[in-house]
KEVOKE-504961 format. One record per residue (C-alpha): x, y, z. Coordinates in steps of 0.05 Angstrom, whole numbers. Example, Ala and Ser with C-alpha at 12.3 -4.5 7.8 and 13.67 -1.06 7.14 Angstrom:
% residues 2
REC     c1     c2     c3
REC    246    -90    156
REC    273    -21    143
//
This chain:
% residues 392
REC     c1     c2     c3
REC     64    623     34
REC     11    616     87
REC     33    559    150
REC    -11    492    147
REC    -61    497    198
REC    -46    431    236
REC    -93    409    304
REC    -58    357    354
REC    -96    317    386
REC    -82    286    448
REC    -87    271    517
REC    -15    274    545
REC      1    349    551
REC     70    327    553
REC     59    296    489
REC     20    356    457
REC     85    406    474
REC    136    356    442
REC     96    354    387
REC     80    431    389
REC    152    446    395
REC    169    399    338
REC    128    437    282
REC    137    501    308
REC    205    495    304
REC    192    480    226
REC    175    545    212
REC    111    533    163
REC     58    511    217
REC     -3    547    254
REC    -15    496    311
REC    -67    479    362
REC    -82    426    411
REC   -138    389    439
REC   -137    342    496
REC   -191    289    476
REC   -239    274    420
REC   -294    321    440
REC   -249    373    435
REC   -222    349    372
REC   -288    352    337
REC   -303    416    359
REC   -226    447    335
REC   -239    417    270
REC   -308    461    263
REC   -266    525    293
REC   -201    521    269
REC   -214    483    208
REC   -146    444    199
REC   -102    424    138
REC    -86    363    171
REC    -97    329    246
REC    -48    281    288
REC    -98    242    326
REC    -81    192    385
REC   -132    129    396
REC   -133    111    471
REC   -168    186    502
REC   -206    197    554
REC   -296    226    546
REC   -279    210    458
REC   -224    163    433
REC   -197    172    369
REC   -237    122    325
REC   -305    163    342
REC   -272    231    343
REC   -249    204    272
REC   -313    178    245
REC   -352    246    267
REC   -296    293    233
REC   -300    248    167
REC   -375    258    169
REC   -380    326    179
REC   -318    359    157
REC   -267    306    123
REC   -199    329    135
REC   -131    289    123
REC   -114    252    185
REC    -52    224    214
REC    -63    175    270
REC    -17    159    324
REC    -16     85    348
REC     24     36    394
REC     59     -9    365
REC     20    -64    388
REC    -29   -116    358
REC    -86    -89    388
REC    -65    -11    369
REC    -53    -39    293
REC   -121    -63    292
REC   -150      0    310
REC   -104     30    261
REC   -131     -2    214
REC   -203     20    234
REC   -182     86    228
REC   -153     74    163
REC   -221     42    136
REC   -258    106    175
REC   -219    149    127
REC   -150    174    157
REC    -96    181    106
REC    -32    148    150
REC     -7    132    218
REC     52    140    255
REC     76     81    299
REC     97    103    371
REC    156     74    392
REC    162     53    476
REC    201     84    520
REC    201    164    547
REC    166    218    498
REC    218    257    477
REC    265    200    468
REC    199    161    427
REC    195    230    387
REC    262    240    373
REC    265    168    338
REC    197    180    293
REC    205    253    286
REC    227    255    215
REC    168    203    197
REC    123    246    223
REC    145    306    186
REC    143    278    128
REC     78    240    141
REC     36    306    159
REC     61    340    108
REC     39    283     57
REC    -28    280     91
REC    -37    354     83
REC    -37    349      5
REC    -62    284      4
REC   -136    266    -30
REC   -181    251     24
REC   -234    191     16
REC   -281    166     56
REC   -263     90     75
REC   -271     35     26
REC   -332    -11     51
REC   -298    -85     54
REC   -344   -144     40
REC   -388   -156    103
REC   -382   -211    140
REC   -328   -273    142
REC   -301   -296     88
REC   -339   -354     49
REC   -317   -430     62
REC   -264   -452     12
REC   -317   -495    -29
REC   -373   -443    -35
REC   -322   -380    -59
REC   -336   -348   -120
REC   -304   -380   -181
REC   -287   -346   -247
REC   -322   -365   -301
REC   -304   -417   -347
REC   -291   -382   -408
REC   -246   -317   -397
REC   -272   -249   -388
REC   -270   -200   -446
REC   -196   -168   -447
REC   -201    -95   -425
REC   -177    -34   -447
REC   -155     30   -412
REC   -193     95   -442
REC   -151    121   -496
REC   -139    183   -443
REC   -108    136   -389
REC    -65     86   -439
REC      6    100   -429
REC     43     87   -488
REC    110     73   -495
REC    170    128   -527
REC    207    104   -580
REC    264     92   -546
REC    229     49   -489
REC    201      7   -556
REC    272     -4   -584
REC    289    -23   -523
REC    233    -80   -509
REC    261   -109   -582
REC    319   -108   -560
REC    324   -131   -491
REC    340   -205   -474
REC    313   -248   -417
REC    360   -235   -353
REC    398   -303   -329
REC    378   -330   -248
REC    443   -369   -247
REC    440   -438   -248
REC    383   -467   -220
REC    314   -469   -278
REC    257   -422   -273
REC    199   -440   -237
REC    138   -460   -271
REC     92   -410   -245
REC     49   -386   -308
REC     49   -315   -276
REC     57   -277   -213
REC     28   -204   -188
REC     72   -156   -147
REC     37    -98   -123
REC     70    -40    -86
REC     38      6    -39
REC     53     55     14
REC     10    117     44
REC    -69    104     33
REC    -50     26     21
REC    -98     -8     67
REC   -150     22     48
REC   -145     20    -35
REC   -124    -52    -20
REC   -185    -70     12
REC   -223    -42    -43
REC   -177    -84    -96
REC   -160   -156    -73
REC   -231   -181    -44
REC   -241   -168   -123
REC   -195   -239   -143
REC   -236   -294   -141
REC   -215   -355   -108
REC   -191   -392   -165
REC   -140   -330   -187
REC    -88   -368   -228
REC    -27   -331   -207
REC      3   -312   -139
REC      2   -245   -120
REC     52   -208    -70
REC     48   -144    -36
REC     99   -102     -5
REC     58    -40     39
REC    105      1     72
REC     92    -30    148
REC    124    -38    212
REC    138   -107    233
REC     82   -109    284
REC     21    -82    234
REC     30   -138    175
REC      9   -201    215
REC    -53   -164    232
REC    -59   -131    168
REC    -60   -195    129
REC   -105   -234    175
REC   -156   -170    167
REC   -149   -191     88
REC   -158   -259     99
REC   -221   -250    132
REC   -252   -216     70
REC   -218   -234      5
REC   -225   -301    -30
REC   -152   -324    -39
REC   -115   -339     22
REC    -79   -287     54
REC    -18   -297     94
REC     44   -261    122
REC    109   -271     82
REC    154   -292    147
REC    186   -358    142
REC    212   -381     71
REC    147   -411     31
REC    128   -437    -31
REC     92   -386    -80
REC     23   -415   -101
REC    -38   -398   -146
REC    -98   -381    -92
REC    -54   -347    -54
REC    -40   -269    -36
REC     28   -259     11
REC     43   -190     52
REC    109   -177     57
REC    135   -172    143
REC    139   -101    150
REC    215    -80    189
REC    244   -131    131
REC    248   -145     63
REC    214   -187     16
REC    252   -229    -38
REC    233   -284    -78
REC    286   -335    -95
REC    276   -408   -131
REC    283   -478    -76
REC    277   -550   -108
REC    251   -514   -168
REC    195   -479   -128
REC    189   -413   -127
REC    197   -386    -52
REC    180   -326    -11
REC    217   -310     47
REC    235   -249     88
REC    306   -221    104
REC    335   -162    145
REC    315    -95    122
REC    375    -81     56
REC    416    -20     64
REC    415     23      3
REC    339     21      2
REC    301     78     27
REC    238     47     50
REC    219    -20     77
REC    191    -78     58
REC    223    -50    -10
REC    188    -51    -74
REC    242    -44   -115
REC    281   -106    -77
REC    221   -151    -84
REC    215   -135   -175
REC    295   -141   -174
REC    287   -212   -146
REC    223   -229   -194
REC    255   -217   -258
REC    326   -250   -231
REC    269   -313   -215
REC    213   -305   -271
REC    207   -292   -346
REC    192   -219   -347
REC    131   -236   -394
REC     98   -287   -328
REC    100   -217   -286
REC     49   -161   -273
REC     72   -100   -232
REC     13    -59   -205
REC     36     12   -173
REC    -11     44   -119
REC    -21     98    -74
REC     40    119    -33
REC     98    174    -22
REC    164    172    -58
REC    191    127   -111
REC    201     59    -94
REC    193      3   -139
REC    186     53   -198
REC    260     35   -233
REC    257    -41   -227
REC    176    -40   -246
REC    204      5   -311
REC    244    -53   -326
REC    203   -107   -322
REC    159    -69   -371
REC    217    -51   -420
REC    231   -131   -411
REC    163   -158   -440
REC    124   -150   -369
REC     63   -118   -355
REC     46    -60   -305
REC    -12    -18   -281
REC     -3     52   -248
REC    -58     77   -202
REC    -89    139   -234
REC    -90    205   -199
REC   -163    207   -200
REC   -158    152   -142
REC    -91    161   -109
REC    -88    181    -32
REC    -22    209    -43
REC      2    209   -123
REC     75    194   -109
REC     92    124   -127
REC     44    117   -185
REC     66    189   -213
REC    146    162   -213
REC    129    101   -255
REC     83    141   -290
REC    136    193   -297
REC    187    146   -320
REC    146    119   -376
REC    133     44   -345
REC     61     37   -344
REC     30     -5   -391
REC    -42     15   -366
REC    -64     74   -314
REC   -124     60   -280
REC   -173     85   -222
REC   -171     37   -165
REC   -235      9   -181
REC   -208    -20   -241
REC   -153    -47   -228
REC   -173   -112   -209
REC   -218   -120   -272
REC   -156   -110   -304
REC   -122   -169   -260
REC   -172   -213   -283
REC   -177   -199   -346
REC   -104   -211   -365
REC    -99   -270   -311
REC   -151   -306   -346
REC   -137   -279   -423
REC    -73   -311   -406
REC   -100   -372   -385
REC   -147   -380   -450
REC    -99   -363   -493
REC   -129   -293   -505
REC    -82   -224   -511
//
């Protein structure tokens, strides 16, 4: 099997032979290094890399241009490496909308003791990114978002229900049909259901930002349900994420931190570093963030956040929608809410960054609809508002 071609970019040297020795040492690697962005630009014409690590803050060519003249002339799947800091989130996230695939956060404190805390993350990460599908950034709405009185309302009667192409309808086996008849309504102890008609959970990792940007500026203000989001985040890159959102999408967009009612007109990203459940308070459904939950694998947890939905909701109020992103998470609990009367969207290959998380649900049989990115908001709509009308 011929080694992944991977170029490091930058300007500690220190930093370049820790990072060096770490995929060396993996056996499967052909590595250079570059100490800025001018030289990064000009590796990527030479060497031609699978994949590139790229720091931000370098001397003569940072890493956002360095990024935006390797996506224009030869797109390759990039990994940035960012502080974690506010101000190195939000460049993260320019990166992100430039076109890199992921980012690893650096922790403080000495190099080798930073690398030897993020070193499996960013094994893992490159060697997403190096089979990952590269796209050029999603172009977000220009300019601030619209006061709250002049936002684009749906329209009074409900849109025309839409349908998946017959090639992208998932249908369900026999035995996952049984099972629907079959199933009864799970219990939430003693305390009544909230009212909420409906309520959207959407899980992302890898190539979130991005495809999420492209999807929820789509929800006009007047969205009937709720919609939640847990993207695989550190603790210090959701605040900025979701004020990034706010600034172009329609519904409000806030942070999930301290415990909060769930509303219609509202989208809520879950605090990266935690987890995301939804319990019921006076009646009211409620959002609220907890310490990260052992026995999950990643963080804020997918699966967590659809456990605590049906244990709140009628199955038939949810929607799941599965995007972009490695591993599996979410995939079991989203099958279930499915199986249970729900409804859930897969992102289609076609669109996926990285195919992971959409594949598993996929995979598992729980997708009620598979879709490109570019539809899947349609879709929202359309059931939001079918719902709403009375239409199915």
């Amino acid at each position: 099997m011929m080694a992944t071609r991977l170029l490091i970019v930058d300007d500690s040297a220190l930093m370049r032979r820790h990072l060096s020795n770490l995929f060396e040492g993996e056996g499967s690697y052909d590595v250079r290094c570059a100490r800025n962005g001018v030289e990064a630009v000009l590796a990527v014409r030479e060497f031609v890399p699978d994949v590139v690590t790229l720091d931000i803050n370098m001397p003569e060519m940072d890493g956002l241009t360095a990024l935006a003249h390797i996506m224009q002339e030869r797109p390759t799947p990039v990994v940035m490496v960012s502080s974690l800091t506010e101000q190195g989130a939000l460049a993260t996230f320019e990166a992100l909308a430039l076109g890199a695939v992921d980012y690893v956060a650096k922790p403080g404190g000495t190099i080798s003791l930073s690398l030897d805390e993020v070193a499996p993350v960013l094994l893992s990460k490159v060697k997403a990114a190096s089979r990952a599908r590269i796209r050029r950034g999603v172009a977000a709405p220009s300019g601030a978002r619209p006061a709250r009185a002049e936002r684009q309302a749906a329209p009074d009667t409900a849109p025309a229900p839409v349908n998946a192409p017959a090639e992208t309808c998932v249908q369900p086996s026999a035995a996952r049909a049984r099972a629907v008849q079959q199933s009864t309504v799970p219990v939430a102890g003693t305390q009544p259901r909230p009212s909420l008609s409906g309520v959207v959970l959407i899980g992302v990792s890898t190539g979130g930002p991005g495809t999420l940007e492209g999807i929820l500026p789509q929800l006009p203000a007047d969205f009937p349900y709720p919609v939640i989001v847990a993207q695989h985040m550190p603790a210090a890159f959701t605040g900025p994420f979701a004020r990034r959102l706010d600034a172009i999408c329609p519904l409000n967009v806030t942070e999930a931190g301290a415990p909060q009612e769930v509303v219609p007109g509202n989208i809520y990203i879950a605090r990266g570093s935690a987890d995301t459940v939804l319990t019921t308070r006076a009646g009211k459904l409620t959002v609220l963030a907890r310490p990260e939950t052992q026995g999950h694998l990643w963080h804020p947890s997918v699966e967590l956040l659809a456990r605590t939905a049906l244990e709140q909701c009628q199955p038939r109020q949810l929607i799941g929608v599965m995007l972009t992103g490695m591993g599996y998470d979410g995939a079991e609990a989203f099958c279930d809410l499915r199986r249970l009367g729900g409804r859930t969207i897969a992102e289609s290959e076609e669109t996926a960054v990285v195919y992971g998380m959409p594949k598993a649900l996929i995979d598992r049989d729980g997708a009620t609809m598979v879709l490109p990115a570019q539809g899947i908001a349609r879709q929202l709509n359309a059931w939001a508002y079918g719902d709403l009308h009375g239409i199915h």
